[in-house]
N, C-alpha and C positions, 0 to 999 in steps of 0.2 A: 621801826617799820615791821608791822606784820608779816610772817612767812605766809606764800600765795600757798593754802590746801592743794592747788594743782599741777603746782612745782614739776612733784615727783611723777605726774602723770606720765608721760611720755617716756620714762625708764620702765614705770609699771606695764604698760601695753606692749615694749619692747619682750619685756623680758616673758610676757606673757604668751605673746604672736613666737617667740623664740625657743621659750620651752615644749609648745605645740608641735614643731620638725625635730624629727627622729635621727638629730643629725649628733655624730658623738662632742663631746668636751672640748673643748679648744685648750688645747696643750701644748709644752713644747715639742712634742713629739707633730704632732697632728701640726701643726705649722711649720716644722722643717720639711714634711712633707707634701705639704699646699705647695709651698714654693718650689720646691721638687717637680713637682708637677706643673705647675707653672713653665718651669725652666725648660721642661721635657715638651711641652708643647712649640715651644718656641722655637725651640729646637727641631720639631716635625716632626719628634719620634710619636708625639701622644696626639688624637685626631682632635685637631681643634676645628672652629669654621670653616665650613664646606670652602674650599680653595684657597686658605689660608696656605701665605709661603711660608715656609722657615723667617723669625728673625732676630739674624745673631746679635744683631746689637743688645737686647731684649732679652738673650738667653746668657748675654755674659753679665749685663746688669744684675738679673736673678742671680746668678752663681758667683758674684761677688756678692751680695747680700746675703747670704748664708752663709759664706767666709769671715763676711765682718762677725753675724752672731755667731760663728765660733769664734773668734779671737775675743769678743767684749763678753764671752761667759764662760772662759776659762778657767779652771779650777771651781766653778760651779754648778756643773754637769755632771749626774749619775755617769756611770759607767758608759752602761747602753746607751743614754743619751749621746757620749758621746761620739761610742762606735757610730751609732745611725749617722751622725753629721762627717764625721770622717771619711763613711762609704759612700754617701749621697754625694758630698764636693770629688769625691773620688772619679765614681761614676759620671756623673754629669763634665767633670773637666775631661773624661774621655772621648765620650761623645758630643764635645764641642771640638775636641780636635777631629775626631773622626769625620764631622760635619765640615768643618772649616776647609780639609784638605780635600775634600770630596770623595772619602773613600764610599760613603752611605749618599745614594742618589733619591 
C-alpha cells in the first residue's frame, strides 16, 4: 500500500502554527513549572477565572503529580533540575497546609 503524500500534513501545520508563538521550549524545566502553576492557581494563590474558588482536590492532584515525576526520574536529573523539583513540592506542600488549615483567607 502506498504511503498517503498527506500523512504528514497535520504535524507539518502543527509545528508550523507552533513555531509562529514566541513561546519558549518545552522542557523539563518549563513543565515542572506549568504544573507549579497550575497547582498555585488551584490553590488561589495565582489569579485564575474571575471568581474562581480555591480547589483542593485539584491542587493536591497537581502536587502529587510532580512527586510521582520526581520519584520515576530519580537519579536522572541534573542537579538544578533536581533542586527546582525539591523546592516547588516543597513550597507548594506548604501552601497547601497553609490553605487547608485556613491560616491564608
Amino acid at each position: 500500500m502506498a504511503a498517503d503524500p498527506n500523512e504528514n500534513a497535520p504535524d507539518a501545520k502543527y509545528d508550523e502554527i507552533a513555531d509562529s508563538k514566541a513561546l519558549p521550549p518545552v522542557d523539563f524545566t518549563t513543565f515542572v513549572l506549568s504544573l507549579a502553576t497550575s497547582a498555585l492557581v488551584s490553590l488561589g494563590e495565582v489569579q485564575g477565572d474571575e471568581g474562581e474558588k480555591p480547589d483542593m482536590p485539584l491542587a493536591r492532584q497537581t502536587i502529587d503529580t510532580i512527586a510521582m515525576l520526581q520519584e520515576k526520574t530519580k537519579g536522572n536529573l541534573s542537579g538544578e533540575e533536581e533542586r527546582l523539583v525539591n523546592q516547588v513540592l516543597f513550597d507548594l506542600r506548604m501552601k497547601f497546609i497553609e490553605r487547608s488549615s485556613g491560616a491564608k483567607k
